[in-house]
C-alpha positions in Angstrom: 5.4 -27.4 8.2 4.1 -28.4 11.5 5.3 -25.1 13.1 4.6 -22.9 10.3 0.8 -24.4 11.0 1.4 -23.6 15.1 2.7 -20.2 14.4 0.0 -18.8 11.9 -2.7 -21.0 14.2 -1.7 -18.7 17.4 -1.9 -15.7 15.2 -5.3 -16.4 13.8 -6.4 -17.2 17.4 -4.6 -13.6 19.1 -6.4 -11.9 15.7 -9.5 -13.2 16.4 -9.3 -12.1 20.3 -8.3 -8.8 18.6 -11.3 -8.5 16.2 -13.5 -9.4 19.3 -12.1 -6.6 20.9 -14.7 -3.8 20.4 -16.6 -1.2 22.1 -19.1 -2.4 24.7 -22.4 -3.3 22.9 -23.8 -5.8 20.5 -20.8 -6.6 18.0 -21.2 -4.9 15.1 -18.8 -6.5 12.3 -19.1 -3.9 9.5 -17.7 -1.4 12.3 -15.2 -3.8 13.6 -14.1 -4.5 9.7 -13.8 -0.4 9.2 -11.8 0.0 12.7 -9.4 -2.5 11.3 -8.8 -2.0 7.8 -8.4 1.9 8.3 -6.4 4.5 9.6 -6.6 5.4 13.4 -4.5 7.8 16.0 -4.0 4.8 18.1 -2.6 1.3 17.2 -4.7 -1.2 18.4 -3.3 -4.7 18.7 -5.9 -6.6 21.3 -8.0 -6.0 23.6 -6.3 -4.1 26.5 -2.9 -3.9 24.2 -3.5 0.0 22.6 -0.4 1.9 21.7 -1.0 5.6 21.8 0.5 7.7 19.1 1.5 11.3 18.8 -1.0 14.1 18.1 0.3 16.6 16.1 -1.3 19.5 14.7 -1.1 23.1 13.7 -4.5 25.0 15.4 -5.7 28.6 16.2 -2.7 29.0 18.8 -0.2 27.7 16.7 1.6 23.6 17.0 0.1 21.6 19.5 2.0 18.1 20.6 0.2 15.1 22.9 -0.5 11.7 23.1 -4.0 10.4 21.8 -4.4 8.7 25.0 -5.5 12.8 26.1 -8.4 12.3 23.6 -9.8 9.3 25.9 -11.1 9.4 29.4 -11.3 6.3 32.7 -13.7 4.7 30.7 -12.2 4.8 27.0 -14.8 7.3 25.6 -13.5 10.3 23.8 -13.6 13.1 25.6 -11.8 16.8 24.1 -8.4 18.3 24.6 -6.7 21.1 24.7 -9.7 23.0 22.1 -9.5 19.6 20.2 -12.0 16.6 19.7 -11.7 13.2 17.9 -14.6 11.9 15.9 -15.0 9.3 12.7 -10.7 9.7 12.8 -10.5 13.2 12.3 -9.5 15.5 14.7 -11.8 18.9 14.8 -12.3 22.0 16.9 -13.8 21.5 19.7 -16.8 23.9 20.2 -18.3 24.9 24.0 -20.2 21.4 24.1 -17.3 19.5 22.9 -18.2 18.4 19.8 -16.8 19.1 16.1 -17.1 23.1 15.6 -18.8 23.6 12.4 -19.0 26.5 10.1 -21.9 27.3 7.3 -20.5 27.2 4.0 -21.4 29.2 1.1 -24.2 26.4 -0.1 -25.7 26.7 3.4 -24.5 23.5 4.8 -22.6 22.9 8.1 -19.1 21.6 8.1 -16.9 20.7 10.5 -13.3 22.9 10.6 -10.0 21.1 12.2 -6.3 22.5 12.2 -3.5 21.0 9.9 -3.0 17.7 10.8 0.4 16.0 10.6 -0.4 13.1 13.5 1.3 9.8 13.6 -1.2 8.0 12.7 -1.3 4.0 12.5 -0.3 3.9 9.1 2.2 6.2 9.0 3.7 4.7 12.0 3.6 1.2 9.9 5.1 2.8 7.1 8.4 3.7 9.5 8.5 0.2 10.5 8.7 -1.2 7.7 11.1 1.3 5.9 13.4 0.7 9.4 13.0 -3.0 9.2 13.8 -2.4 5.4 17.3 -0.3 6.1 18.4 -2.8 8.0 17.9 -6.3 6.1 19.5 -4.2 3.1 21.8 -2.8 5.1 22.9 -6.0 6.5 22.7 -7.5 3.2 25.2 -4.7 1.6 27.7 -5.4 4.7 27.9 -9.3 4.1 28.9 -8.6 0.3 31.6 -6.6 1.8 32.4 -9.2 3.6 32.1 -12.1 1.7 33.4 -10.9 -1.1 34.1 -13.5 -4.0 32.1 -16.0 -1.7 28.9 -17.8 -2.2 26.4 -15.7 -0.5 25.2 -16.8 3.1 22.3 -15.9 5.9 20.3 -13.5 4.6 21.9 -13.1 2.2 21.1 -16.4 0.5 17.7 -15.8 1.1 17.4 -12.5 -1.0 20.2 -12.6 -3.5 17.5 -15.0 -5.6 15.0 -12.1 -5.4 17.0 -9.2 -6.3 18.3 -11.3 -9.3 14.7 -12.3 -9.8 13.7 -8.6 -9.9 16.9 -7.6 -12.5 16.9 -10.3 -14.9 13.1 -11.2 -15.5 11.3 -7.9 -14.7 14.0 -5.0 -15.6 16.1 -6.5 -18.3 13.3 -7.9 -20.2 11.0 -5.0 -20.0 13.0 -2.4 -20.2 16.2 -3.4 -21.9 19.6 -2.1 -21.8 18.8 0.7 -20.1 17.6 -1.3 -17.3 20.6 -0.1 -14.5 18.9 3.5 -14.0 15.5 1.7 -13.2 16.8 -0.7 -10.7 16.6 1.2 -7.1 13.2 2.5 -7.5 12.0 -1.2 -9.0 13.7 -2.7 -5.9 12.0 -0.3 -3.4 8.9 -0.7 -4.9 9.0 -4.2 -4.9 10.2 -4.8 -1.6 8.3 -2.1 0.3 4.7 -3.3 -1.1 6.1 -7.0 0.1 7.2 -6.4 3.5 4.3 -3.8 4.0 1.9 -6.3 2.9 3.1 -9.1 4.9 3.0 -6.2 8.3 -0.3 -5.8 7.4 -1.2 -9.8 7.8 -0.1 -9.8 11.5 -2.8 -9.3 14.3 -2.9 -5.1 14.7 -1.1 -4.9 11.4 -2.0 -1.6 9.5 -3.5 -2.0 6.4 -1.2 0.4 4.7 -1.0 -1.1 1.3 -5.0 -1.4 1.7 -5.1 2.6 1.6 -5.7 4.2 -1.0 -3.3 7.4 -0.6 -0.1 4.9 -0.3 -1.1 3.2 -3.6 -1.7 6.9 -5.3 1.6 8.0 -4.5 3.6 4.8 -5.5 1.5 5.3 -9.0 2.4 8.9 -9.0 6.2 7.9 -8.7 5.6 5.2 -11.6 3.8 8.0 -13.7 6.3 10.7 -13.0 9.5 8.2 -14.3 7.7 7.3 -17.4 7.2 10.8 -18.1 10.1 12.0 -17.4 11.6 8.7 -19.0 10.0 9.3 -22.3 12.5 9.6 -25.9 11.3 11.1 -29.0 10.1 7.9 -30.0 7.7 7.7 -27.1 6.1 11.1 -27.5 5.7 10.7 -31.3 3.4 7.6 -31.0 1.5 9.5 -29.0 0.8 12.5 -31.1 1.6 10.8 -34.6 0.7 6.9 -33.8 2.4 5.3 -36.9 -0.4 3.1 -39.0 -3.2 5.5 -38.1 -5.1 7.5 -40.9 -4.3 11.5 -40.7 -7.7 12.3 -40.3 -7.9 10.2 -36.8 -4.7 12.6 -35.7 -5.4 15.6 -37.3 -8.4 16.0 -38.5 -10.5 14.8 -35.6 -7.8 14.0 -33.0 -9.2 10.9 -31.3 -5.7 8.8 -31.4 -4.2 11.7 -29.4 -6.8 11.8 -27.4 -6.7 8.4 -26.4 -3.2 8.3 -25.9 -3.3 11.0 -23.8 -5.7 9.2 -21.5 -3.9 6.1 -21.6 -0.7 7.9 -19.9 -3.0 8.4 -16.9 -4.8 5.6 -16.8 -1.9 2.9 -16.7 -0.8 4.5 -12.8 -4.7 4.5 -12.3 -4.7 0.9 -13.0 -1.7 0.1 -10.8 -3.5 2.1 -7.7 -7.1 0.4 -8.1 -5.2 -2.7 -8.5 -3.0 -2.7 -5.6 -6.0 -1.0 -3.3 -8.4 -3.5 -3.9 -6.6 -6.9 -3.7 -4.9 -6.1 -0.1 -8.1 -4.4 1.2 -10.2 -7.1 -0.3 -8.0 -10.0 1.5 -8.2 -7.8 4.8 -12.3 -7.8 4.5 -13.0 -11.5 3.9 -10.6 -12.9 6.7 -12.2 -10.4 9.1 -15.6 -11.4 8.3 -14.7 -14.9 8.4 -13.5 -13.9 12.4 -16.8 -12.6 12.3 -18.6 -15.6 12.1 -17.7 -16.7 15.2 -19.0 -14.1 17.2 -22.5 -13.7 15.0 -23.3 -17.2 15.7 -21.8 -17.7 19.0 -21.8 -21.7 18.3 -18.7 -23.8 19.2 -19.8 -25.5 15.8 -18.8 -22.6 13.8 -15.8 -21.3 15.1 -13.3 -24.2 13.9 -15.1 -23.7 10.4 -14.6 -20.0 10.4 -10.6 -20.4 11.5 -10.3 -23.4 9.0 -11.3 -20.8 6.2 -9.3 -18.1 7.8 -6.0 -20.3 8.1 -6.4 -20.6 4.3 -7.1 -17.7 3.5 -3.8 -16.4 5.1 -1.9 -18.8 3.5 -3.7 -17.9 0.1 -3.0 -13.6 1.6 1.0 -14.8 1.6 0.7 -15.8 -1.7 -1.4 -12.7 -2.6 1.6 -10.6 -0.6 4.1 -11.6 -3.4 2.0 -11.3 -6.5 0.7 -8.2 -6.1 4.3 -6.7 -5.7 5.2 -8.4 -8.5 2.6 -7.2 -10.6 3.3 -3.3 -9.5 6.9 -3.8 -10.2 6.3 -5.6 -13.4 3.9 -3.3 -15.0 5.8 -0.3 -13.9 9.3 -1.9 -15.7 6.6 -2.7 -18.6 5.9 1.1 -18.5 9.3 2.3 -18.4 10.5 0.0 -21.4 7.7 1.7 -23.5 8.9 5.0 -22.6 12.8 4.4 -23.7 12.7 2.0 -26.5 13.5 3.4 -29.9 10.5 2.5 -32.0 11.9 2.6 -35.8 7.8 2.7 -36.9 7.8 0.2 -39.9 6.5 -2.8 -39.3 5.5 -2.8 -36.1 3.0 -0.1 -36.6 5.4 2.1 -33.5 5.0 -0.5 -31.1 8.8 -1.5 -31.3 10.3 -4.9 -30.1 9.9 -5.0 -26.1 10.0 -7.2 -24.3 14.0 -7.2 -24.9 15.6 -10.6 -24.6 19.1 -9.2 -23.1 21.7 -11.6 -22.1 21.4 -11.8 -18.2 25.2 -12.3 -17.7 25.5 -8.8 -19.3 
């Protein structure tokens, strides 16, 4: 436990040299807490330690391939390239002063045009990492059960054999039910790429990929598109013909429809918001926390501030593991509904889920 406390200690303290680490000037923490939390052309771990990523875009004279270092001069102000300019994280034509070119619109107002931008950015580059890193625990994980066949499991192994077992017996066979198998590789991606993205994210330059709201849209996409896709006879006939409703509320005036119509989208909504706001939230309040220290500047308040902030990481680990439980969870919830066989009587369509299926089966 002792380390554990060393290790995240020298974290907290490199993060907080890293949230220091801003452009010369009074410190401004709502700008430092943006910088961090979103998406940027370079990854910035601390001050000094800035890995450049790869510009890539499609202009006016066709694909154009750099480093974003080009975008910054001697003195680390950004400065245009190659008919390009950076500014607010977008890249824009440049026009002859080198600033964003801009173009009226048909309401009259300036805006600014760019090419098509497919860049390496700081999330995307996070998202590689951890789907490398992910390839090869599995991957390692898949070789030792070749291995060790008809052997206790051992390494790795040991570690995550609980989880995936976890994952199968108390979130897909009791939500879903017997037709749990087909559900099991995206449940277990899902799962495991919100965890390890989340815990990237809690390191000190870690991208705050699971804090964006894009990444969260597509993973409920995904979730949406299976439960569609996923959906019997049974499913679609609650939600035109909900069983124990009068005819007028279907037919008549067609509210139940309606509403179940909404619901379909608003379950994925839920999932995004959800996921969005719990990481970015956790980001937010142990940046600020940094942030005390350098508001106040008193030696009194920084071991406050990294006493709040140590918890607070330990309470983010937790917070790591729940919220890609809850995703996977809800979304195995979601699926169930959609395949169950819902006989109608008695249990007004609703059917019998959660399933209680044998886990040794």
């Amino acid at each position: 436990m002792k380390k554990i406390f060393v290790f995240l200690l020298s974290i907290l303290t490199f993060s907080a040299q890293a949230a220091e680490s801003t452009e010369g000037g009074e410190f401004k923490p709502g700008d430092m807490i943006m910088h961090h939390i979103g998406d940027d052309y370079t990854w910035h771990f601390a001050d000094g330690l800035v890995l450049p990523l790869p510009v890539i875009v499609n202009g006016e004279n066709g694909w154009d391939v750099f480093s974003s270092s080009n975008f910054y001069n001697a003195d680390h102000q950004l400065q245009p390239y190659k008919g390009y300019v950076m500014e607010h994280g977008h890249i824009y034509y440049a026009d002859a002063n080198g600033k964003p070119r801009a173009v009226t619109t048909a309401d009259g107002e300036a805006k600014a045009v760019g090419p098509l931008d497919l860049s390496i950015t700081k999330n995307v580059a996070s998202m590689l990492v951890s789907v490398l890193l992910l390839f090869l625990v599995f991957m390692s994980i898949a070789g030792a059960y070749k291995k060790n066949r008809g052997r206790g499991p051992r390494g790795i192994q040991s570690f995550f054999e609980p989880i995936i077992i976890f994952v199968r017996d108390e979130i897909a066979k009791t939500n879903i039910g017997p037709k749990y198998e087909r559900y099991m590789p995206y449940l277990l991606t899902v799962f495991f790429f919100i965890w390890f993205n989340n815990l990237l994210g809690l390191l000190p330059g870690g991208a705050n990929l699971t804090g964006n709201i894009t990444v969260t849209l597509i993973l409920a996409v995904f979730t949406l598109l299976i439960t569609v896709f996923s959906g019997n006879k049974s499913y679609w006939g609650h939600i035109f013909n909900t069983p124990g409703v009068p005819w007028w509320l279907k037919w008549g005036i067609p509210i139940m429809p309606l509403v179940e119509v909404i619901g379909i989208f608003t379950k994925p909504f839920s999932l995004m918001v959800r996921l969005f706001a719990n990481i970015t939230a956790g980001h937010i309040i142990i940046l600020s926390l940094f942030s005390l220290i350098f508001i106040f500047k008193s030696i009194a308040i920084g071991p406050v501030s990294v006493a709040f902030a140590v918890f607070m990481n330990f309470l983010e680990l937790f917070v790591a593991l729940l919220q890609a439980y809850i995703f996977t969870l809800l979304s195995a919830m979601y699926f169930g509904g959609a395949v169950e066989e819902h006989d109608g009587h008695g249990d007004l369509g609703h059917g019998d889920a959660p399933y209680a299926v044998d886990p040794h089966h």
